[in-house]
C-alpha positions as CSV (number, residue, x, y, z in Angstrom):
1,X,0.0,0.0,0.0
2,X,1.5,3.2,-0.9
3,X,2.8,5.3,2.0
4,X,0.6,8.3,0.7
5,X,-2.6,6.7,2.8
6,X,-1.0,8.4,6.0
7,X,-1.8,11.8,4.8
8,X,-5.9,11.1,4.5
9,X,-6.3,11.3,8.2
10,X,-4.9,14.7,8.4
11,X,-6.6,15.7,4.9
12,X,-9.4,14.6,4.9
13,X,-11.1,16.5,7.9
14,X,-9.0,19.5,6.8
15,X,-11.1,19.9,3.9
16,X,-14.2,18.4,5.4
17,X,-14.4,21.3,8.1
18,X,-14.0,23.9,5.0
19,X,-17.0,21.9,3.3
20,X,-18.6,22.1,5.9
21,X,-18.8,26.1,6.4
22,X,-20.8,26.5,2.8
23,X,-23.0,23.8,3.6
24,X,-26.6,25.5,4.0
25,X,-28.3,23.4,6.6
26,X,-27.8,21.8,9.8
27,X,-28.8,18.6,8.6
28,X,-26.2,18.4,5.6
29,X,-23.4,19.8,7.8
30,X,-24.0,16.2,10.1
31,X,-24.7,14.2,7.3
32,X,-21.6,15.2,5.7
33,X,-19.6,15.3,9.6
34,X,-20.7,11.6,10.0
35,X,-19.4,10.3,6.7
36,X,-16.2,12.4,7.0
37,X,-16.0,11.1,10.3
38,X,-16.7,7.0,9.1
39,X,-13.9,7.5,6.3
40,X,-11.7,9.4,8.3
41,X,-11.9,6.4,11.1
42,X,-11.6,3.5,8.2
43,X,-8.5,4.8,7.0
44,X,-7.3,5.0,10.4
45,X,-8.2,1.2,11.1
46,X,-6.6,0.3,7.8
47,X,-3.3,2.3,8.5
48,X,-3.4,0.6,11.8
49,X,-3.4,-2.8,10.5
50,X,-1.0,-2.4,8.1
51,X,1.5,-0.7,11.0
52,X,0.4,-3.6,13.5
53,X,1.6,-6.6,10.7
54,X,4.9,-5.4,11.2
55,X,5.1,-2.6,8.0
56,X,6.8,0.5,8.4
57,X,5.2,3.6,6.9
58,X,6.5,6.8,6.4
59,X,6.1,10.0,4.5
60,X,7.6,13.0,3.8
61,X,5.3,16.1,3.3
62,X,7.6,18.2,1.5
63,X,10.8,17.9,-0.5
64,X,12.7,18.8,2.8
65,X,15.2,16.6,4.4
66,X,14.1,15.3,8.4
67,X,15.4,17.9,10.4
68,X,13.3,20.5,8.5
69,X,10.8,18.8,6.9
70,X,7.5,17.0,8.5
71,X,7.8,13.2,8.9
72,X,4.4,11.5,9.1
């Protein structure tokens, strides 16, 4: 699985909450909360596996080297 899967978690509700500010109603905004929410937690259960089975993921956000860059 390719190591890009660790950035979802931190994605995902990142552009969920903006989403979520031109959303009209109530109901929508926790309809759309909920699933973001669901997915958000599934990708988590998957990258937990994968980590638990022994696997080592990593990723680099930017083209910086460790000391300066962000490690997920």
């Amino acid at each position: 699985m390719s190591a890009n899967v660790l950035a979802l978690p931190i994605v995902l509700p990142l552009f969920t909450g903006a989403l979520l500010l031109l959303m009209p109603t109530p109901t929508l905004r926790t309809i759309i909360a909920a699933v973001s929410t669901a997915i958000t937690l599934t990708i988590s259960c998957v990258i937990a596996s994968i980590v638990f089975s022994g696997e080592v993921l990593s990723l680099q956000m930017s083209a910086w080297p460790a000391p300066y860059g962000i490690t997920v």
